[in-house]
Backbone as CSV, one residue per row, in Angstrom:
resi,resn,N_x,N_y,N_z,CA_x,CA_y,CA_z,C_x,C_y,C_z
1,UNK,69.787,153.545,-93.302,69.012,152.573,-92.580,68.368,153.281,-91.380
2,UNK,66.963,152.932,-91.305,66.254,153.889,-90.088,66.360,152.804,-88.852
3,UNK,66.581,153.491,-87.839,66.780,152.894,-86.688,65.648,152.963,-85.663
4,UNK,64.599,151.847,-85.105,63.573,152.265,-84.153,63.985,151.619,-83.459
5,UNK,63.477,152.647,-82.458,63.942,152.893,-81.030,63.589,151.259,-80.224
6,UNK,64.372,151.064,-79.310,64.490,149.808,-78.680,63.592,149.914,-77.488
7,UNK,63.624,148.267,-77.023,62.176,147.816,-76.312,62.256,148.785,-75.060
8,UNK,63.362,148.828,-74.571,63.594,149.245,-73.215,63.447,151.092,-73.163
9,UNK,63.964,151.178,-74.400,63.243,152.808,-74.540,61.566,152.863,-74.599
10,UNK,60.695,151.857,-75.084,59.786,152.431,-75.300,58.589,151.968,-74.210
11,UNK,59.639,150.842,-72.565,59.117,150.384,-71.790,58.952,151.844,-70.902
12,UNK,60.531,152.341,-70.942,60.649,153.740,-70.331,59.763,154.739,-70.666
13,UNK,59.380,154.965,-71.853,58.263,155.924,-72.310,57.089,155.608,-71.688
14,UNK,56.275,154.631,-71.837,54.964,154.041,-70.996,55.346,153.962,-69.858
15,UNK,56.665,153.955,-69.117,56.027,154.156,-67.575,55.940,155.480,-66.819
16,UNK,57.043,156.150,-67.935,57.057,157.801,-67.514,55.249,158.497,-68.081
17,UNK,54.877,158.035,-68.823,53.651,158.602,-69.206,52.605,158.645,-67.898
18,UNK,52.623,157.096,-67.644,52.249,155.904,-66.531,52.231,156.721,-65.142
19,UNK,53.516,157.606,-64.691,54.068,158.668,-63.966,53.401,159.865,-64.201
20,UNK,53.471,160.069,-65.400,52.859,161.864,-65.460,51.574,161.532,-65.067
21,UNK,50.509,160.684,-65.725,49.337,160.827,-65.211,48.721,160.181,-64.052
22,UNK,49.566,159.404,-63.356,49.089,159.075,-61.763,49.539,160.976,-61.226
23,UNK,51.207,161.498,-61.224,51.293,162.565,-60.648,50.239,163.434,-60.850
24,UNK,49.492,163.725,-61.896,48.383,164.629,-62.261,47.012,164.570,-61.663
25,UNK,46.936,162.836,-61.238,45.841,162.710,-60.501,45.776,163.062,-59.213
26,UNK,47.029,162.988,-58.796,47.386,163.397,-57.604,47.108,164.829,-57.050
27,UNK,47.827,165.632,-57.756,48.022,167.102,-58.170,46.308,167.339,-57.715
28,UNK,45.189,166.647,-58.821,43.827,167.082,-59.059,43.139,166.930,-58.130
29,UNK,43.211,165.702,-57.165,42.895,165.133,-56.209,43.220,165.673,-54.619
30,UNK,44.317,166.799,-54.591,44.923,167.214,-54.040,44.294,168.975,-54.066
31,UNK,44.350,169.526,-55.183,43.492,170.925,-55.191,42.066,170.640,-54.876
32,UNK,41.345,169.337,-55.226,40.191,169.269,-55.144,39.277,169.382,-53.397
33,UNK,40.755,168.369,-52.451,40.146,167.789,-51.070,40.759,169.624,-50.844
34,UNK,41.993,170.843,-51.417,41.907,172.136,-50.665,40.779,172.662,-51.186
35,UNK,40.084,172.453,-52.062,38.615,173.087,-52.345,37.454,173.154,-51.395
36,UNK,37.773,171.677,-51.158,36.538,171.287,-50.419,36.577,171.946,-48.965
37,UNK,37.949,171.703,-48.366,38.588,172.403,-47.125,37.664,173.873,-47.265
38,UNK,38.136,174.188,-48.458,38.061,176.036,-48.453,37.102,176.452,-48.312
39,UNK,35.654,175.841,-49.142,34.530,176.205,-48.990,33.738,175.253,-47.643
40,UNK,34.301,174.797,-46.958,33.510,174.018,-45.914,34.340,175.384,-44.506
41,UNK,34.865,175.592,-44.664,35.672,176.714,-43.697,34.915,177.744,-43.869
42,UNK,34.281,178.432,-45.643,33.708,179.810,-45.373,32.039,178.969,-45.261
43,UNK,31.887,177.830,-45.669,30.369,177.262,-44.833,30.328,177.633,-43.530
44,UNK,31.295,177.195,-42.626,31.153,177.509,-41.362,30.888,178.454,-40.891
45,UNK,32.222,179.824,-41.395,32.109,181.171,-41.016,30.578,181.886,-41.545
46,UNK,29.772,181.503,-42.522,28.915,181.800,-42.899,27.883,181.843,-42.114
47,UNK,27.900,180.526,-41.472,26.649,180.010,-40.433,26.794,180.913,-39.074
48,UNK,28.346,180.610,-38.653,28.617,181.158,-37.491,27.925,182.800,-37.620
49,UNK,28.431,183.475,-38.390,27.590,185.168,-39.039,25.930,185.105,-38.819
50,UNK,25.318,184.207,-39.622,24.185,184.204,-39.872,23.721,183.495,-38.099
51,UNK,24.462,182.743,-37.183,23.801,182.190,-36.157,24.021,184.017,-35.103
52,UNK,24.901,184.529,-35.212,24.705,185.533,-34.601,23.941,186.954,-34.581
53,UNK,23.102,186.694,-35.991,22.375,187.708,-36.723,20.730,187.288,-36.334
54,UNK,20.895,185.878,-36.069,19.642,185.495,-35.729,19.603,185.823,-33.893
55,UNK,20.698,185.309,-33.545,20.469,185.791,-32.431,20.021,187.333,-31.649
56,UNK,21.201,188.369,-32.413,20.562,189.486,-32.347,19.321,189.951,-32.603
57,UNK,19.029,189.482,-33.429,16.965,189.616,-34.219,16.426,189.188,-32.999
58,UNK,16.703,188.406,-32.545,15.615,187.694,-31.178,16.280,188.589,-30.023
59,UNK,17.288,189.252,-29.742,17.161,189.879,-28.483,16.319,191.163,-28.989
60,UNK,16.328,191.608,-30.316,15.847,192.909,-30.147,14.418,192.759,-29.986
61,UNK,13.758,191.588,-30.700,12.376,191.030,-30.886,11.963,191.229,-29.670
62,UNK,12.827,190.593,-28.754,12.129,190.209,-27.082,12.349,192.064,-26.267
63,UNK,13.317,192.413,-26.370,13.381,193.676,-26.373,12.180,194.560,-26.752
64,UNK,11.609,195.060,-27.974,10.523,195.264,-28.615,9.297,194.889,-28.086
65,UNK,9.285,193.639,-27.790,7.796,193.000,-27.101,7.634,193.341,-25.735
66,UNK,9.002,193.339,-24.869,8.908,194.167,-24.231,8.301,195.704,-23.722
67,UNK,8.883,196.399,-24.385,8.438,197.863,-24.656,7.422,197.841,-24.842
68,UNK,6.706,197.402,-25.809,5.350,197.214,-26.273,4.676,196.437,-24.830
69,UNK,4.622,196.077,-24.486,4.145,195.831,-23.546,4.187,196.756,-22.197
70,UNK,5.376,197.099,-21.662,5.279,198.396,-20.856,4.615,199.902,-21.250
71,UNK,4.203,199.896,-22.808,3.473,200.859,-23.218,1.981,200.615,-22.413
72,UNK,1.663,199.290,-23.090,0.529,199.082,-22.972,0.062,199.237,-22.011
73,UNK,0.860,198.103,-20.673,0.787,198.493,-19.231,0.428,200.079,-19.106
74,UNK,1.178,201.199,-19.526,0.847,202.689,-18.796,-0.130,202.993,-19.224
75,UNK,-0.825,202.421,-20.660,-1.724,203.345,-21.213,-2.442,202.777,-20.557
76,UNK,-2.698,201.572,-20.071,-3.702,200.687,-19.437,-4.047,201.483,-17.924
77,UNK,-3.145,201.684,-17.109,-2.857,202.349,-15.608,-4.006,203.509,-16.145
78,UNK,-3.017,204.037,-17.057,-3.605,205.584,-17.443,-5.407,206.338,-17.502
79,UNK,-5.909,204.807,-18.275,-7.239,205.295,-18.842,-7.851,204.568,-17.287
């Protein structure tokens, strides 16, 4: 005589399932918001790099226009 399994076993099965896949959403939901963390952290450091690269470009720019200009000034004196 085959014996199937009783109600309360198979209430237990659907809620442990019920369990695995809320825990999994969790789990997914959980690597997803350290993803977002991770790449919004090297967004930042990125900008911060690139805001100091721009800055340097403009001191040397003003630097440069400078010079160029005290050239000009002597050659100007000069002739």
């Amino acid at each position: 005589m085959a014996s199937t399994p009783s109600k309360d076993y198979r209430r237990r099965e659907r809620e442990q399932k019920k369990a695995d896949k809320r825990r999994a959403r969790e789990e997914a939901k959980a690597e997803k918001l350290a993803a977002e963390k991770a790449a919004a952290k090297l967004a930042a450091e990125e900008a911060a790099k690139q805001a100091a690269a721009d800055l340097e470009a403009k001191i040397e720019a003003e630097f440069e226009a400078e010079l160029q200009a005290e050239i000009n000034a002597k050659k100007k004196d000069s002739n």
